[in-house]
C-alpha positions as CSV (number, residue, x, y, z in Angstrom):
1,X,-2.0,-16.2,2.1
2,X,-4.3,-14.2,0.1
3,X,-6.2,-13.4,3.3
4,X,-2.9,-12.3,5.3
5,X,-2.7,-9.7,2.4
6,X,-5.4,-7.5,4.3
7,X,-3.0,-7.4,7.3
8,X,-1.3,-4.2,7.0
9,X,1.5,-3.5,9.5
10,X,0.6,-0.4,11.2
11,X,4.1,1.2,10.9
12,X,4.9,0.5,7.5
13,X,1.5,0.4,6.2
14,X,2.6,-2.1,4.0
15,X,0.6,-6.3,4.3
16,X,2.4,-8.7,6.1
17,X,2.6,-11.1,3.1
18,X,4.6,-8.4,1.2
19,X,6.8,-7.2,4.0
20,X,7.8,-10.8,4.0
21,X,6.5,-11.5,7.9
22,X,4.7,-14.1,6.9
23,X,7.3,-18.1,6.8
24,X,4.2,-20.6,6.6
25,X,0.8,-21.4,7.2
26,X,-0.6,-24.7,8.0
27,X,-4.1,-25.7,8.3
28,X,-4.9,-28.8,10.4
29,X,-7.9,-31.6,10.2
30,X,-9.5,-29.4,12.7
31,X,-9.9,-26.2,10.2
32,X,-7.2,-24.2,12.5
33,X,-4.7,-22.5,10.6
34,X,-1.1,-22.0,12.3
35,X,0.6,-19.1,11.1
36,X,4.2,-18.8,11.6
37,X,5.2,-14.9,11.3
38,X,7.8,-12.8,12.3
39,X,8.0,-9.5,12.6
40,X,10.4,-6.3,11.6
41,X,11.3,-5.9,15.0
42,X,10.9,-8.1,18.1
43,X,10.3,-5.3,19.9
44,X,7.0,-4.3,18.1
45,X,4.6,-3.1,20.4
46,X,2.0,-4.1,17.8
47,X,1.4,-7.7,17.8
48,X,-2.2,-7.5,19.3
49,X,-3.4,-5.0,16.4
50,X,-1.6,-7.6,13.6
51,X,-3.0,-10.7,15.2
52,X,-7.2,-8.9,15.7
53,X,-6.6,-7.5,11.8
54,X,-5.5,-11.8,11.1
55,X,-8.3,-12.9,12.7
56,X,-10.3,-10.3,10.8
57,X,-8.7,-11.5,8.0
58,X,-9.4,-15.3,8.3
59,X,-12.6,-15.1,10.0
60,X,-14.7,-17.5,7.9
61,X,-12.3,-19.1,5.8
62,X,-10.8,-21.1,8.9
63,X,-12.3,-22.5,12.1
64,X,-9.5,-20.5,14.2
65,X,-6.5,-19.0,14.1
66,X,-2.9,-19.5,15.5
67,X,0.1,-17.3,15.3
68,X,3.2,-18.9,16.3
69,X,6.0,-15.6,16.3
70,X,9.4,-17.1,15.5
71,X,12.3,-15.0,15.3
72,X,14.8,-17.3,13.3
73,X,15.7,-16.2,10.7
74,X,15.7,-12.9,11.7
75,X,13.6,-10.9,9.3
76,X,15.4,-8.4,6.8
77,X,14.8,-6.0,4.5
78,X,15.6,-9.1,1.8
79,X,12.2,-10.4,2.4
80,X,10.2,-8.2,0.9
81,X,8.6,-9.0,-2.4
82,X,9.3,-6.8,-5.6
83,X,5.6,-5.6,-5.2
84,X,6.7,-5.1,-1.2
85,X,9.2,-3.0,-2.5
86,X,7.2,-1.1,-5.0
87,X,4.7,0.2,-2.1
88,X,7.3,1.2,0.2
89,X,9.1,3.0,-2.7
90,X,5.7,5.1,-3.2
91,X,5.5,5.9,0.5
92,X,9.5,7.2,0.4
93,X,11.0,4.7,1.6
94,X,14.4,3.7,-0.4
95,X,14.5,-0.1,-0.5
């Protein structure tokens, strides 16, 4: 999880870990981490950049990497950690 927090969604600008994408990671016998992630909208047009900057991320701490993008639950703005909250309230956002 501490990896994932270098995976900054490219809209907000904000990591995934703190935006609250991120619902479990598993790491099997075989050294290959699942990652099960959602996203702010389904209709991001981003999910190659936020899977290369994951695989960035993980790139020697794991022998590969899975992302398995679920959509239940639905992601919302309740998610987000306090400190999630803190870095979107210095960018302007009201949350």
């Amino acid at each position: 999880m501490e990896a994932l927090m270098d995976v900054v969604d490219p809209e907000l600008g904000i990591d995934v870990v703190n935006l609250g994408l991120i619902y479990g990671v598993h790491i099997d016998e075989g050294d290959v981490a699942t990652i099960d992630m959602t996203l702010t909208s389904a209709a991001c047009p981003l999910t190659d950049v936020i899977e290369d900057q994951a695989r960035t991320a993980t790139d020697g701490l794991v022998q590969d990497l899975r992302i398995n993008w679920v959509w239940m639950p639905p992601w919302g703005p309740d998610k987000i950690t306090d400190d999630g909250r803190d870095q979107l309230r210095a960018l302007g956002f009201n949350v």
